[in-house]
C-alpha positions as CSV (number, residue, x, y, z in Angstrom):
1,X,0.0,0.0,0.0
2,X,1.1,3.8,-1.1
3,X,1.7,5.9,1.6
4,X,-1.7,7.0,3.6
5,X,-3.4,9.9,1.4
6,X,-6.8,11.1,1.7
7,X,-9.6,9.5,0.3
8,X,-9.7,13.2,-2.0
9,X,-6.4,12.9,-3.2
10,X,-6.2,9.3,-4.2
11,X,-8.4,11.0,-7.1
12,X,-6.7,13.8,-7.9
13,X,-5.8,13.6,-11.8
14,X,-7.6,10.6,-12.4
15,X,-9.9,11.2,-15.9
16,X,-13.6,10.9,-15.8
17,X,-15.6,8.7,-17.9
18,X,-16.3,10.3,-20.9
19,X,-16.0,9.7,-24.5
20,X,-12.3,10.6,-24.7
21,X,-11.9,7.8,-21.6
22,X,-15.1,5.1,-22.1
23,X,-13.0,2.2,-21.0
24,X,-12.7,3.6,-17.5
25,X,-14.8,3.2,-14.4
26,X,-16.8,6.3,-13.2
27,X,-15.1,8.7,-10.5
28,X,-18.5,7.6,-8.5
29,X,-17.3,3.7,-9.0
30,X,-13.7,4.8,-8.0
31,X,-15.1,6.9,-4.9
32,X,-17.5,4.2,-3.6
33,X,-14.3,1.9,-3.9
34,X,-12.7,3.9,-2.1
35,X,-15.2,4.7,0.5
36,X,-15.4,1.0,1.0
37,X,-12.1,-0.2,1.2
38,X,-10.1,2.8,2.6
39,X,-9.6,1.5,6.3
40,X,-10.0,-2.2,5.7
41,X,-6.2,-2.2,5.8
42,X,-6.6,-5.6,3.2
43,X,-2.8,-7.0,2.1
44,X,-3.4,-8.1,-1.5
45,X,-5.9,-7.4,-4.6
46,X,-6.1,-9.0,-7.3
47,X,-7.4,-6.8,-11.3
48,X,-8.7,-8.9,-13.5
49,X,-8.8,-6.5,-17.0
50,X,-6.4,-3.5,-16.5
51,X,-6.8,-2.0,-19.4
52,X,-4.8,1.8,-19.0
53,X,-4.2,1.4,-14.9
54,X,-7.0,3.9,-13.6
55,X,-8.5,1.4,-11.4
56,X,-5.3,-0.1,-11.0
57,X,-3.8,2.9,-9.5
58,X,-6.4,3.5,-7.0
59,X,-6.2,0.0,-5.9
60,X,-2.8,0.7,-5.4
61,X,-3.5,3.3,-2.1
62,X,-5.9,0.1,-0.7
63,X,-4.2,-2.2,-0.9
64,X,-0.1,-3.3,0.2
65,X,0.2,-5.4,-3.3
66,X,-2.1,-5.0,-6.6
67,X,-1.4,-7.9,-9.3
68,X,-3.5,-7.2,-12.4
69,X,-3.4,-8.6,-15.6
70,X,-3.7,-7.5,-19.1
71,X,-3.7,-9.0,-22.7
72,X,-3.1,-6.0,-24.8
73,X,0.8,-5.1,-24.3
74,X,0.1,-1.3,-25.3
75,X,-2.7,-1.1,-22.7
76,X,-0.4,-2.6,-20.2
77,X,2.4,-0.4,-21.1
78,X,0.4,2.5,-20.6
79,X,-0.5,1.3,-16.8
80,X,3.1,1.1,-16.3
81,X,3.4,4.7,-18.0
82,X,0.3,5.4,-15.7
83,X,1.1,4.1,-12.4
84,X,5.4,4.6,-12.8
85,X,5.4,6.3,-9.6
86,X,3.8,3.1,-7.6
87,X,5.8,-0.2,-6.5
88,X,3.7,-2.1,-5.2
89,X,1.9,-3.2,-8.2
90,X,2.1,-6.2,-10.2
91,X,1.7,-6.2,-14.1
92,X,1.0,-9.1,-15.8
93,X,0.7,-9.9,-19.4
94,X,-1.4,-12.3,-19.9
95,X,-4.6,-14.3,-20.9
96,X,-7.0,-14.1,-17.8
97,X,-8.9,-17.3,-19.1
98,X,-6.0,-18.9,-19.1
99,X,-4.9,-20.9,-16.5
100,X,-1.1,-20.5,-16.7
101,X,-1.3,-16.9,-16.2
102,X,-2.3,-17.6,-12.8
103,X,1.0,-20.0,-11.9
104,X,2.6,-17.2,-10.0
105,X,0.1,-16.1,-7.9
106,X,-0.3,-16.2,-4.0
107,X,-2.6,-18.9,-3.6
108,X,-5.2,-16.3,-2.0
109,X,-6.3,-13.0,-2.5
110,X,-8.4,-10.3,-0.3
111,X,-10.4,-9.0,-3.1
112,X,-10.7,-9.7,-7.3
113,X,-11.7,-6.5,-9.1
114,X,-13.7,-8.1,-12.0
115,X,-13.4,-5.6,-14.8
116,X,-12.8,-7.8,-18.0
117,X,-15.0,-9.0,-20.3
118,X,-18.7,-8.2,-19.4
119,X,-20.3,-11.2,-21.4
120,X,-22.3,-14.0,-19.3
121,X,-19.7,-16.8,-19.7
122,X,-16.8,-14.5,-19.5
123,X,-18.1,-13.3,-16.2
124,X,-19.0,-16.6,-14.9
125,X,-15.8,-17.7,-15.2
126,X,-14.0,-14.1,-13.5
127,X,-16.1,-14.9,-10.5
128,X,-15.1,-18.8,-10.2
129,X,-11.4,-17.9,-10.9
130,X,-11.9,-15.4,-8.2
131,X,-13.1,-17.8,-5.8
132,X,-10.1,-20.0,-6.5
133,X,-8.3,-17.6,-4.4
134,X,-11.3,-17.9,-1.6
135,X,-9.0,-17.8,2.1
136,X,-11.6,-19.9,4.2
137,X,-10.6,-18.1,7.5
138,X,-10.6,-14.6,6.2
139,X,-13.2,-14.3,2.9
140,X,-13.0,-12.4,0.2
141,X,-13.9,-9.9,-1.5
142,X,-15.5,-9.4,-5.4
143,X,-15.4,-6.3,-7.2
144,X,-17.4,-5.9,-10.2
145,X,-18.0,-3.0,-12.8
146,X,-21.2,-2.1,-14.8
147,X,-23.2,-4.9,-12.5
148,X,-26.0,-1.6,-13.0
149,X,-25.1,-0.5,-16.7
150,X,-28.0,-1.3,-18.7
151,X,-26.0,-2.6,-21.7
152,X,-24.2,-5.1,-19.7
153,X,-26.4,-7.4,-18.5
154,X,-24.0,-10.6,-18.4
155,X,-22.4,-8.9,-15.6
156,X,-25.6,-8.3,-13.5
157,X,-26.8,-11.8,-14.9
158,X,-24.1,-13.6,-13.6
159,X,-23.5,-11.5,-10.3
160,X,-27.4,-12.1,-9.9
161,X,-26.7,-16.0,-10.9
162,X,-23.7,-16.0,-8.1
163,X,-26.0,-14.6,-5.2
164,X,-28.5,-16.9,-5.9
165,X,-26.0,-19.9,-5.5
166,X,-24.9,-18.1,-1.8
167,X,-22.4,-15.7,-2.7
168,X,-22.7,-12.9,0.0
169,X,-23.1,-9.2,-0.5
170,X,-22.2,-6.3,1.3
171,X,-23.0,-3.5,0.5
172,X,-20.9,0.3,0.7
């Protein structure tokens, strides 16, 4: 984890979601992550789609180690580019369906941010890869983006699915 900043600050410069920067989360998303997570003092998260390193650098204030994975090398390059001041990140180039990307891994994780590809099957298979990483003694947590968006309903399918089957929520 980055030195203790505020809440405020672990925003500043960070782009809105606009036409120019669609493939981000919103500055509400990022906020209500923040909000949530800020004095949970979790060790390790784990980014699953890091496109450009937005998400990934707020993360990085969370949590004490960030690995997230990418499969476009210029997208990952420009989260290095992004997030060059940060050490405590992880970049990994990789395929996240596939299961060798995941050899290097700590065997669990506090949280999975699920940002990657919003279709049903794709989604499906974030949140059971996330579970694989399920600490029995101290939980964990899933992160999801666009579960509301009204053009992504194989997130909210999925996530609706996954509650249904006994995954937990708790709410900000």
């Amino acid at each position: 984890m980055q030195q203790l900043i505020s809440r405020q600050d672990i925003l500043k410069g960070l782009p809105q979601k606009n036409l120019d920067n669609k493939d981000t989360t919103s500055l509400k998303w990022k906020e209500d992550l923040i909000e949530f997570f800020y004095d949970k003092n979790l060790n390790n998260c784990l980014e699953i789609g890091t496109c450009r390193g937005v998400t990934t650098r707020v993360l990085s204030y969370l949590f004490n180690e960030v690995y997230t994975i990418e499969f476009n090398p210029g997208r990952l390059n420009d989260a290095r580019d992004f997030c060059n001041d940060l050490d405590n990140i992880h970049y990994i180039l990789g395929d996240v369906y596939a299961d060798d990307t995941y050899s290097a891994f700590p065997d669990t994780f506090d949280a999975v941010v699920i940002d990657c590809m919003h279709l049903y099957p794709q989604v499906i298979a974030d949140i059971n890869r996330a579970l694989s990483f399920f600490d029995k003694d101290k939980g964990i947590y899933l992160i999801f983006d666009d579960y509301g968006h009204p053009e992504s309903i194989g997130v909210k399918t999925a996530v609706d699915e996954a509650i249904q089957s006994g995954l937990a929520v708790e709410a900000a």
